[in-house]
C-alpha positions in Angstrom: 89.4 31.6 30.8 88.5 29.4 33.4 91.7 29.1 34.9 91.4 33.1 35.5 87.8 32.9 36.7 89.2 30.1 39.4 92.1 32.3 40.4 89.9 36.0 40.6 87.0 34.2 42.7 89.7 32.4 45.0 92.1 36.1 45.6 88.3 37.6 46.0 87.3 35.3 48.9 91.3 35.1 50.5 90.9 39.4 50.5 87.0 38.5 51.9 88.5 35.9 54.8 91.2 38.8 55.7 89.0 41.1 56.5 86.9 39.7 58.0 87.0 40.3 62.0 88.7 38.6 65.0 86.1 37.2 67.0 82.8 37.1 66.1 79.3 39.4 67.5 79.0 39.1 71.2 76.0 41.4 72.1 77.1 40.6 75.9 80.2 42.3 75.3 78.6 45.4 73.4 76.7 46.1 76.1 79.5 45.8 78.6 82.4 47.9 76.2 79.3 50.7 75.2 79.4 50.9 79.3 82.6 51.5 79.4 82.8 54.1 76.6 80.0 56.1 77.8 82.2 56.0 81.3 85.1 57.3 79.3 83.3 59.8 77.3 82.1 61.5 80.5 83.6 63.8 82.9 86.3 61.2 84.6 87.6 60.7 80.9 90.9 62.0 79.8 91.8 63.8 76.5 94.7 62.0 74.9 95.5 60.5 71.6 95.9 57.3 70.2 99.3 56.7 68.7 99.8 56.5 64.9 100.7 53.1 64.6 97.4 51.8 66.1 95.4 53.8 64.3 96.7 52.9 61.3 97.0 49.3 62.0 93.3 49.3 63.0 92.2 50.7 59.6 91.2 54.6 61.5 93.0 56.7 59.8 96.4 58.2 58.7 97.5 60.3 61.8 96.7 59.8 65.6 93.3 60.5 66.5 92.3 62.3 69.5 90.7 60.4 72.3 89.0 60.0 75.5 90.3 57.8 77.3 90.0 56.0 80.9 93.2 54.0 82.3 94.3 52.5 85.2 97.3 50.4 86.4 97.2 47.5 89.2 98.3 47.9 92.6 101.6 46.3 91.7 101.6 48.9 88.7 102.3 45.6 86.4 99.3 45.8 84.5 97.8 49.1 82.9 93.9 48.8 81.0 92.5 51.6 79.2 89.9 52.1 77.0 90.1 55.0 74.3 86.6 56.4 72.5 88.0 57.6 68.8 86.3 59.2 66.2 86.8 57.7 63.1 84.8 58.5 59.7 82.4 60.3 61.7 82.0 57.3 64.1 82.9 56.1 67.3 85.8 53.8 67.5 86.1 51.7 70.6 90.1 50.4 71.8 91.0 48.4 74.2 93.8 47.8 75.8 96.4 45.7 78.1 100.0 46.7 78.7 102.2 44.6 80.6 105.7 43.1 81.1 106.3 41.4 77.7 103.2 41.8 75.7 100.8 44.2 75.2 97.3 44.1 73.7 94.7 46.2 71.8 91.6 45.6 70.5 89.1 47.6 68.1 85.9 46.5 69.0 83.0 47.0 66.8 79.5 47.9 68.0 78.3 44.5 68.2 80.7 43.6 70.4 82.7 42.1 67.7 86.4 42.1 67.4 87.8 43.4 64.6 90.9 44.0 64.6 93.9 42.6 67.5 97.6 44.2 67.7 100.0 42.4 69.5 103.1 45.0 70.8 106.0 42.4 71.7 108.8 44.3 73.7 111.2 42.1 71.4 109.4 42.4 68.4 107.1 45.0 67.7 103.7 45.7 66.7 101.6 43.3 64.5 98.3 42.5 63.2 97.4 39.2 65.3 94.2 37.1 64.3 94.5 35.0 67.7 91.9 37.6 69.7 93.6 36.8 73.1 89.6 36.4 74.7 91.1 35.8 77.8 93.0 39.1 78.0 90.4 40.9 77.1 88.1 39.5 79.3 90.4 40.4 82.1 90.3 43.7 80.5 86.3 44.5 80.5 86.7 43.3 84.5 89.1 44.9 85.4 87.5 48.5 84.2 84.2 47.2 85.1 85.0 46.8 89.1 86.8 50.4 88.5 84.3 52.3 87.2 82.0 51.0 89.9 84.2 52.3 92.6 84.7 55.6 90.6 80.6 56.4 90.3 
């Protein structure tokens, strides 16, 4: 009996550690990404949809979700960052992204500014789950959209 106990309490906290998210509350990064969405849900943003994989990779749904969305592509049209406002269980969903050469990145990022969930989309290998939140990348990210959206307003 004890034995069992043992092995229900460890799969219990394993399923607890998987779910929990990325990276941790950042309110600094809220702040910045709620920015960002309210730029995307106004007039400059787009209507698109965010692909079927991601969304159910991220937890959102079944099918792709419609979207706002802002993106933009360096100069040396390298690089592309977008942001995409989703709604999800009567919520806003918040995803990030970074396509380039090689590897790609998304992000759903919570309203705390935490990250819950990374996808990594390797030209040679396809899309996966990733718990390494790539901060640096998404730092870039927020930037990069930040310094557009200024110019834009």
């Amino acid at each position: 009996m004890r034995l069992a106990a043992a092995i229900l309490i460890t799969l219990l906290l394993a399923g607890t550690l998987a779910a929990a998210e990325v990276a941790p509350v950042s309110p600094a990064r809220a702040a910045r990404v709620a920015t960002l969405a309210d730029w995307a849900r106004g007039p400059q943003g787009r209507d698109k949809t965010l692909q079927i994989e991601i969304v159910r990779m991220f937890g959102l749904g079944e099918s792709a979700l419609p979207a706002k969305r802002k993106a933009y592509v360096t100069d040396d049209k390298r690089v592309t960052y977008s942001i995409y406002v989703v709604k999800s269980e009567g919520r806003d969903a918040i995803v990030m992204a970074r396509l380039a050469p090689g590897q790609n990145n998304v992000w759903n990022i919570g309203p705390a500014g935490e990250i819950k969930d990374a996808v990594v989309i390797r030209t040679h290998g396809g899309i996966q789950l990733d718990k390494e939140p790539y901060l640096d990348l998404l730092e870039e990210t927020i930037k990069f959209l930040e310094h557009v959206s200024a110019e834009s307003r």
